[in-house]
C-alpha positions as CSV (number, residue, x, y, z in Angstrom):
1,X,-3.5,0.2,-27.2
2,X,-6.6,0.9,-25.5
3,X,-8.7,-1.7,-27.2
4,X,-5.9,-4.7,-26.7
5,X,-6.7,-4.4,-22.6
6,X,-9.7,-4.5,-20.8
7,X,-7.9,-2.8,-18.1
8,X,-7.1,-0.4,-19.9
9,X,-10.2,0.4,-21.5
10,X,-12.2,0.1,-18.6
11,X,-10.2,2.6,-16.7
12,X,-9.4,5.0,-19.0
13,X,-13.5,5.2,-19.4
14,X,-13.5,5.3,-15.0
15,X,-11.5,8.5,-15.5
16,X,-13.1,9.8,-18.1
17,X,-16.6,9.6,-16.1
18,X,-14.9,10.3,-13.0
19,X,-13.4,13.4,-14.2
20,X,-16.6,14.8,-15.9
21,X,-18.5,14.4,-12.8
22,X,-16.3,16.6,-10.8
23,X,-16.5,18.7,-13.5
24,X,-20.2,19.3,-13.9
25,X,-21.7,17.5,-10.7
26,X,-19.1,18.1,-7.7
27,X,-17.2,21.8,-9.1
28,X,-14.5,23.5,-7.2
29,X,-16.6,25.9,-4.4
30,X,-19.9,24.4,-5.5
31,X,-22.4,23.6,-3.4
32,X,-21.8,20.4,-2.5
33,X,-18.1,21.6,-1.5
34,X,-19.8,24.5,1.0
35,X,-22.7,21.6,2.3
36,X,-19.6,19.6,3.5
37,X,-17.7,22.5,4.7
38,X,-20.4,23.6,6.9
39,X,-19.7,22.3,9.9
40,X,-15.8,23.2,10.4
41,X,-17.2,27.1,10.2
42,X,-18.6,29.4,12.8
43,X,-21.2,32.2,12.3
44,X,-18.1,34.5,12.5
45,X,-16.3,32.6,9.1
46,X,-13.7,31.2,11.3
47,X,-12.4,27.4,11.6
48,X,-12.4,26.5,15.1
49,X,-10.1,23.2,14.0
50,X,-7.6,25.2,12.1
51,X,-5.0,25.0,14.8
52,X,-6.5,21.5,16.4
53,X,-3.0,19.1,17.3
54,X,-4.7,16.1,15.7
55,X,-5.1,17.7,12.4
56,X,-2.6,20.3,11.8
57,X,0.2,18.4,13.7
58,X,-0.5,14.6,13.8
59,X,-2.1,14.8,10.4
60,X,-0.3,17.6,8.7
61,X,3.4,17.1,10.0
62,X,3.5,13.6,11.6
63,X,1.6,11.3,9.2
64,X,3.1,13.3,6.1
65,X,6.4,12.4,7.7
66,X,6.1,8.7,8.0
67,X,4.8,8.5,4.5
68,X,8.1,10.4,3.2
69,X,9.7,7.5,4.7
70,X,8.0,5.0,3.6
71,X,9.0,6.5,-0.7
72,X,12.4,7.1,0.9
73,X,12.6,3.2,2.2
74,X,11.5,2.1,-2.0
75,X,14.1,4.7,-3.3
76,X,16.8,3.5,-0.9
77,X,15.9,-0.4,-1.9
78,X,15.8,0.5,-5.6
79,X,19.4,2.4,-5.1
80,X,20.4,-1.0,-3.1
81,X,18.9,-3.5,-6.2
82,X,22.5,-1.9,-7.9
83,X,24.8,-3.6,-5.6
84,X,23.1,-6.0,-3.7
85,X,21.8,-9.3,-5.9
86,X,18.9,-10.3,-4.1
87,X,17.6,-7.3,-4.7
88,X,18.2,-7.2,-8.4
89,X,14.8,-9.0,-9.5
90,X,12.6,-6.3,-7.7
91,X,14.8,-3.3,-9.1
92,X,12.0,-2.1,-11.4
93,X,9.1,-2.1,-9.0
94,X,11.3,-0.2,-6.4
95,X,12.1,2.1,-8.7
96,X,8.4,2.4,-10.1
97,X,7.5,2.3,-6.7
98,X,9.7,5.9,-5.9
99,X,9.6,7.7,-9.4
100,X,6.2,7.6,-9.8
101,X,5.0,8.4,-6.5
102,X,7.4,10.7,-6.5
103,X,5.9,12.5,-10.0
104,X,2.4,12.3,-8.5
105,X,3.0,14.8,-5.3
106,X,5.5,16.8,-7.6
107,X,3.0,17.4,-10.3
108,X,0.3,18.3,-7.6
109,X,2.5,20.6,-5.9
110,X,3.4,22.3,-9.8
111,X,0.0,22.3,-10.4
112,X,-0.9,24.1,-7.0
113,X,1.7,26.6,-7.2
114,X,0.2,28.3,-10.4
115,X,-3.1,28.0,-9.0
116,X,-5.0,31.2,-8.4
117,X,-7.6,29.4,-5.8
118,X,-8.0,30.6,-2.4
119,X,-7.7,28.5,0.9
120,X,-11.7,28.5,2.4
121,X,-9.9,29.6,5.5
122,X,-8.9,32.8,3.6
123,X,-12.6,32.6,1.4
124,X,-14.6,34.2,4.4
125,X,-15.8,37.7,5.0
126,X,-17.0,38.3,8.4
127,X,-20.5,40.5,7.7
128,X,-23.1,42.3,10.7
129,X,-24.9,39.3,10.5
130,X,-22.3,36.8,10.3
131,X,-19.8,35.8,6.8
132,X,-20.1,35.8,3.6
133,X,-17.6,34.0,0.9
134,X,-15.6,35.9,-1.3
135,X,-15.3,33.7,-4.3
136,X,-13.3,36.7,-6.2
137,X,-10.0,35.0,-3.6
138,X,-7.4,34.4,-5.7
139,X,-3.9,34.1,-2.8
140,X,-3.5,30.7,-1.5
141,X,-2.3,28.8,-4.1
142,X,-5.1,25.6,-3.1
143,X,-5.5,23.6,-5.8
144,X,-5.4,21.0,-5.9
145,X,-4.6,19.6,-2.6
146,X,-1.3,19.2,-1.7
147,X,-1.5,17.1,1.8
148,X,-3.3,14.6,0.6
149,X,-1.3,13.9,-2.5
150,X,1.2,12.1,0.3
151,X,-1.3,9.9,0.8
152,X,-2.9,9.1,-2.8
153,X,0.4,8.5,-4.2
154,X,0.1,5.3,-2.6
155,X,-1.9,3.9,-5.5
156,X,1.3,3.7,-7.5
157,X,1.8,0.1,-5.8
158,X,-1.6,-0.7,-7.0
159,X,-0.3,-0.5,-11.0
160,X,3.0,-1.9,-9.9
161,X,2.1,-5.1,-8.3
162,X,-1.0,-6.3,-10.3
163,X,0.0,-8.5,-12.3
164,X,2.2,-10.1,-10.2
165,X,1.5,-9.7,-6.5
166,X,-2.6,-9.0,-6.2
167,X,-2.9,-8.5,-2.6
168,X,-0.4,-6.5,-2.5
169,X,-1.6,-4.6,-5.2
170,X,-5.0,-4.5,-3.5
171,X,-3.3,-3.3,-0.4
172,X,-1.5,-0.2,-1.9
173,X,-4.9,0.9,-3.5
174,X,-6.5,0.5,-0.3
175,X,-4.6,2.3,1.3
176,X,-3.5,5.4,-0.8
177,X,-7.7,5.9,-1.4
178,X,-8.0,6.1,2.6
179,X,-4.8,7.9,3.6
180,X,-5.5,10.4,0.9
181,X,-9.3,11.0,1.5
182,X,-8.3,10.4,5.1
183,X,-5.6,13.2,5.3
184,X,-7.7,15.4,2.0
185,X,-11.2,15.6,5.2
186,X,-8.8,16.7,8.0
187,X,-7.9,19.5,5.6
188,X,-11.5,20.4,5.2
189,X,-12.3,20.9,8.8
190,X,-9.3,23.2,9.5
191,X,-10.3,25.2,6.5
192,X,-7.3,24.5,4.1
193,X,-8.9,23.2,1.3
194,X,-12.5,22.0,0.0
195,X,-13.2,18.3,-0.1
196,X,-12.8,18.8,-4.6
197,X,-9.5,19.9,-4.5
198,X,-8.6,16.5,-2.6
199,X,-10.8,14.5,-5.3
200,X,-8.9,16.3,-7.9
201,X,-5.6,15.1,-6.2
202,X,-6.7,11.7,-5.9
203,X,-8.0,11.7,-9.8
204,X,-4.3,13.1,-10.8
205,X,-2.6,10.8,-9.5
206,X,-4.7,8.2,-10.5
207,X,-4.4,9.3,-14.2
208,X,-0.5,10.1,-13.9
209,X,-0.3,6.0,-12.8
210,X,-2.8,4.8,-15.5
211,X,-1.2,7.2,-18.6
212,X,2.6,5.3,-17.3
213,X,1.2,2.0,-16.7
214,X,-0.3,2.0,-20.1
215,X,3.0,3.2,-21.8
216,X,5.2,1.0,-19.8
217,X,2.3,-2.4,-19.4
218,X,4.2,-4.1,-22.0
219,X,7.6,-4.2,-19.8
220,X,5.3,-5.1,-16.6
221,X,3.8,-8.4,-18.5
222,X,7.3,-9.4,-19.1
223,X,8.3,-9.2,-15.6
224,X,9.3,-12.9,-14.1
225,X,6.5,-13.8,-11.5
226,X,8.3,-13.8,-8.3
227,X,7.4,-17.4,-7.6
228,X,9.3,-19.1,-10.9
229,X,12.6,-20.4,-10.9
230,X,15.4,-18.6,-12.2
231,X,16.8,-20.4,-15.6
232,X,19.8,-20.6,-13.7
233,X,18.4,-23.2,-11.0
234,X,16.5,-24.9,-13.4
235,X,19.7,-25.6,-15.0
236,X,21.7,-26.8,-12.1
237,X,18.7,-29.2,-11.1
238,X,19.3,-30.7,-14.8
């Protein structure tokens, strides 16, 4: 199946590469993930920005919120596409649209909840001289990152829409790869997660969407292009 599509090969080799580097060049608690901490930490081990209103509220709680909404406005439209006929042609990326995204954040969270990685904020052992991290902290349950799996879901609409509505497709990969880095750094600085556990939850999802897209691109290449004419006009105009 692979070989038939460019895309497909193409991206399946992205996450392949993609995935081996934050294997072996960007691990969980490596060096690069303590360089980027860095900053967020005092001498003491403590995260000054834990408990900052534009990260833990505004970020955590308001912009989480307004994402819910926006899967809750697709499942609501797909649930609509049953009864209302205008809605009917779109039933499938609505659907897609919900399910998917909705698979994404719930495999992250699965994933996370059998996850014996610590929080950084609970990875620090204040010492005479200052901290120390205690990589041996196993209670947290912080992998991968949860947060920012609100965001990266976005990319669903990337696979959804691309064959039939680019821009929009651009849009929704646009966006879910800035609101989830965006949302995965705020993390960071308050301590709740290294910048590779958001990675990892952007490269999930990513592969979740590419493994369905791939089983299911045969049914998106037969969807009608929203801009052709229904048989049924055609054949009143006749």
């Amino acid at each position: 199946m692979l070989m038939k599509s460019p895309f497909l090969l193409w991206n399946s080799c992205l996450l392949i590469l993609s995935g081996l580097a934050l294997l072996f060049i960007f691990p969980v608690a490596g060096q690069i993930d303590l360089s980027l901490i860095q900053p967020w930490v005092d001498s003491a081990g403590q995260f000054a920005s834990k408990g900052d209103w534009y990260l833990a509220t505004l970020n955590h709680t308001y912009v989480k919120k307004v994402l819910t909404l926006v899967y809750l406005v697709f499942f609501m439209l797909w649930c609509a596409s049953f009864k209302v006929e205008k809605l009917k042609a779109r039933r499938w990326q609505y659907g897609y649209m919900f399910w998917v995204s909705m698979l994404c954040t719930c495999m992250i969270g699965l994933i996370k909840a059998h996850s014996a990685h610590a929080c950084p904020w609970a990875m620090t052992q204040q010492t005479a001289t200052g901290f120390v991290w205690d990589f041996s902290a196993t209670a947290g349950h912080c992998f991968p990152g949860g947060h920012a799996s609100t965001g990266f879901a976005l990319v669903t609409g990337y696979f959804c829409y691309r064959l039939r509505e680019r821009n929009r497709a651009w849009f929704y990969l646009f966006a879910g790869l800035t609101l989830g880095f965006a949302m995965g750094w705020a993390q960071m600085m308050r301590g709740a997660h290294f910048l590779s556990h958001n990675l990892w939850t952007g490269w999930i999802c990513l592969t979740i969407n590419f493994v369905l897209y791939a089983v299911t691109e045969k049914y998106h290449v037969s969807l009608p292009d929203r801009n052709s004419v229904p048989q049924a006009q055609l054949d009143v105009v006749k």
